[in-house]
C-alpha positions as CSV (number, residue, x, y, z in Angstrom):
1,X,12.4,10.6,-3.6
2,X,11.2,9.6,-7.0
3,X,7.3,8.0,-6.6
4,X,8.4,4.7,-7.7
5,X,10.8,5.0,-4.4
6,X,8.0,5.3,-2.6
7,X,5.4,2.7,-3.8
8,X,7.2,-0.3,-3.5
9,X,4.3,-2.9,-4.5
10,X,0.3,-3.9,-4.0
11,X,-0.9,-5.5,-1.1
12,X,-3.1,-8.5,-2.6
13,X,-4.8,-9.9,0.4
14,X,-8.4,-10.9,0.8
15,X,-9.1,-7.8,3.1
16,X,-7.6,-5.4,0.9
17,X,-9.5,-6.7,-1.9
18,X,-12.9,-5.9,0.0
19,X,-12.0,-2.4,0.0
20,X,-11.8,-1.5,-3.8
21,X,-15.3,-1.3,-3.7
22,X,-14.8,2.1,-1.4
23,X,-11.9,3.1,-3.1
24,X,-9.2,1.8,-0.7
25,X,-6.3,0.7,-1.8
26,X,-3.2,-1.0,0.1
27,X,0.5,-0.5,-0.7
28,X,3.6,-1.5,0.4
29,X,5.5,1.9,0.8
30,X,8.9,2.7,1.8
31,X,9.5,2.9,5.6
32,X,10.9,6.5,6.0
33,X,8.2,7.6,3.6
34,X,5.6,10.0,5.3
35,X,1.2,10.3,4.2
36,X,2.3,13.3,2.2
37,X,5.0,11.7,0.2
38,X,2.6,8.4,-0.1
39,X,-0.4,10.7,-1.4
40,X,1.8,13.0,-4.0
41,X,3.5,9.0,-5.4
42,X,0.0,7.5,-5.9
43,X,-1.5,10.8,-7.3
44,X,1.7,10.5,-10.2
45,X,1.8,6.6,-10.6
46,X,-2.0,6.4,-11.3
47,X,-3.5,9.7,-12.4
48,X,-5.9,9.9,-10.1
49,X,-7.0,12.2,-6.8
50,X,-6.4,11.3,-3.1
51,X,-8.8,11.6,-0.1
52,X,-6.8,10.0,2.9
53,X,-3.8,8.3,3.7
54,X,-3.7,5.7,6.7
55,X,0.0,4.2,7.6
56,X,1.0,1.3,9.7
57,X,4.2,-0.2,10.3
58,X,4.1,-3.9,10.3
59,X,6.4,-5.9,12.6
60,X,8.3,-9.1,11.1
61,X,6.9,-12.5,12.0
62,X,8.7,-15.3,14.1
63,X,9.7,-17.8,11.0
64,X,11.5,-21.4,11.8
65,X,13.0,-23.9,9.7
66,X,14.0,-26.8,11.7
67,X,16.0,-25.6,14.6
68,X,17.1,-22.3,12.8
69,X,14.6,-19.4,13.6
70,X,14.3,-15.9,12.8
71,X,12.2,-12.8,11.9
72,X,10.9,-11.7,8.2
73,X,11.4,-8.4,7.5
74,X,9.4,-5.1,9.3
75,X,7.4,-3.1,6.6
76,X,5.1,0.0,6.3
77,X,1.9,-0.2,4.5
78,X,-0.1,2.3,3.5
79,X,-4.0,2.6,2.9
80,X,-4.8,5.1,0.6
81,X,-8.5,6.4,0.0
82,X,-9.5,7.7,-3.2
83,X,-11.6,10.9,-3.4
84,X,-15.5,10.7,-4.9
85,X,-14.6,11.9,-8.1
86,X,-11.7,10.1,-8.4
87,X,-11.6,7.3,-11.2
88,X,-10.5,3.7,-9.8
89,X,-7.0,2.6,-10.6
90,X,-6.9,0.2,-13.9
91,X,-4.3,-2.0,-12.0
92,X,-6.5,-3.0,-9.2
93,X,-9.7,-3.3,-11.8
94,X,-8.7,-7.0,-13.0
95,X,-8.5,-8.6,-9.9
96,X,-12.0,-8.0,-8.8
C-alpha cells in the first residue's frame, strides 16, 4: 500500500486539537491498515519520526431523516505519537 492509501485524512476535533501540544496527532487511516503500516505512512508523508501508534475502530452512528434511518459509515482512526526529537508536522501548526 502506497502511504497516501493509508492516511486517508486529519481528524480536526476539539480533543485531538489538545493533543498537538504532546505531539499527538489523529488520522483517519484505512481499516485493513495495521500500527506498522500507519507508522512507516506518517514517517514518509511528513518527514518526521514516530514514537507510538494507538488504533481504534469507530462504529457508524444511528442517523434519521424523517422516517428513513440508517448507519454512517465504520472507520479506523489512528493516534500517532511523535518521538522527542521529532519536529511537529507543518500541517497541523496553523490550526493552533
Amino acid at each position: 500500500m502506497v502511504a497516501h492509501d493509508i492516511i486517508i485524512r486529519p481528524v480536526i476535533t476539539e480533543r485531538s486539537m489538545a493533543g498537538i501540544p504532546s505531539k499527538k496527532y489523529t488520522f483517519e487511516v484505512a481499516k485493513d491498515a495495521t500500527k506498522i503500516d500507519v507508522a512507516r505512512a506518517v514517517e514518509e508523508l511528513f518527514k518526521v519520526k514516530v514514537a507510538k501508534v494507538n488504533t481504534m475502530h469507530v462504529r457508524g452512528q444511528l442517523r434519521r431523516q424523517g422516517r428513513f434511518q440508517g448507519y454512517t459509515p465504520s472507520w479506523k482512526k489512528a493516534i500517532v505519537t511523535l518521538s522527542e526529537d521529532s519536529k511537529a508536522i507543518e500541517f497541523f501548526e496553523g490550526m493552533f
